[in-house]
VMD Tcl script that draws the C-alpha trace (Angstrom):
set ca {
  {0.00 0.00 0.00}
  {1.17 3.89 -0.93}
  {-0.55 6.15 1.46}
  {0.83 9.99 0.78}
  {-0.12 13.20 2.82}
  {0.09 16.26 0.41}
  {-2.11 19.36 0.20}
  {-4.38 18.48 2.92}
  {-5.26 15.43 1.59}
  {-4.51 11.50 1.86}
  {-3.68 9.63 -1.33}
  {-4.16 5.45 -0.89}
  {-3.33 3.01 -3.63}
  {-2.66 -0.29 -2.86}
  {-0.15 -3.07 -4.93}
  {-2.78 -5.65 -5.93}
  {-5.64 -3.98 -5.74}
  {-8.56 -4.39 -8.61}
  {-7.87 -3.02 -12.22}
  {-7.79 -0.68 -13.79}
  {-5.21 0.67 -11.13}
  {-6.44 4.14 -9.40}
  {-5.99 5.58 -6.44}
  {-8.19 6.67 -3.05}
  {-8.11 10.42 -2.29}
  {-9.35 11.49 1.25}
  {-9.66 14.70 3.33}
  {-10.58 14.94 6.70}
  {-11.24 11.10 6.49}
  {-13.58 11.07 3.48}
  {-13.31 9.86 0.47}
  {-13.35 12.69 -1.96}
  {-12.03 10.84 -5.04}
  {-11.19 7.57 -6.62}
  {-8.95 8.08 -9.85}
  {-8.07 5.45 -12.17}
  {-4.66 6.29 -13.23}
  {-4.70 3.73 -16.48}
  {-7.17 5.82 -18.51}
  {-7.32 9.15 -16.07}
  {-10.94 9.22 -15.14}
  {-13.47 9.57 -12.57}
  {-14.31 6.34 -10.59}
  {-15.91 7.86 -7.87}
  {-16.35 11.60 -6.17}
  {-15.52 14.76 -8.02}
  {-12.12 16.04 -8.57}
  {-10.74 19.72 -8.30}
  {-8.16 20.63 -10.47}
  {-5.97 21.11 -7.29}
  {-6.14 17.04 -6.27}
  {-5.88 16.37 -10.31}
  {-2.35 18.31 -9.92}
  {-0.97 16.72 -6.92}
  {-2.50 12.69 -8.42}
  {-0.21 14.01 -11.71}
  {3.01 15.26 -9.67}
  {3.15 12.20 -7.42}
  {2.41 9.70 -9.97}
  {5.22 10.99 -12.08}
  {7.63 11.21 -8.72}
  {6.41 7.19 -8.78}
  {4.73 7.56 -5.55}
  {1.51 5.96 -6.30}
}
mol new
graphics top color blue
foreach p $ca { graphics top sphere $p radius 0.5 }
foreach p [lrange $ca 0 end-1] q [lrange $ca 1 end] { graphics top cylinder $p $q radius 0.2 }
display resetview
């Protein structure tokens, strides 16, 4: 499992998980987002252009 804290929020993706693979976004312990990071979609929640940033800088740092 990857869990990151940047920005205020909580970013979860975990090594086996279900395809496509995606990660969990979370503030103040709710789920905000799911992302699938295969195809960069929605899964779940809505995204802000802020959390789309920070899911593109740490999946290029390899993070998630």
């Amino acid at each position: 499992m990857s869990k990151v804290r940047r920005g205020g929020y909580v970013f979860l993706a975990w090594i086996g998980d279900h395809s496509p693979r995606h990660v969990h976004v979370y503030r103040n312990g709710l789920l905000v987002l799911k992302w699938d990071l295969e195809n960069q979609k929605i899964m779940a929640g809505s995204p802000s252009r802020r959390v789309l940033d920070l899911i593109r800088q740490l999946d290029a740092e390899g993070r998630l």
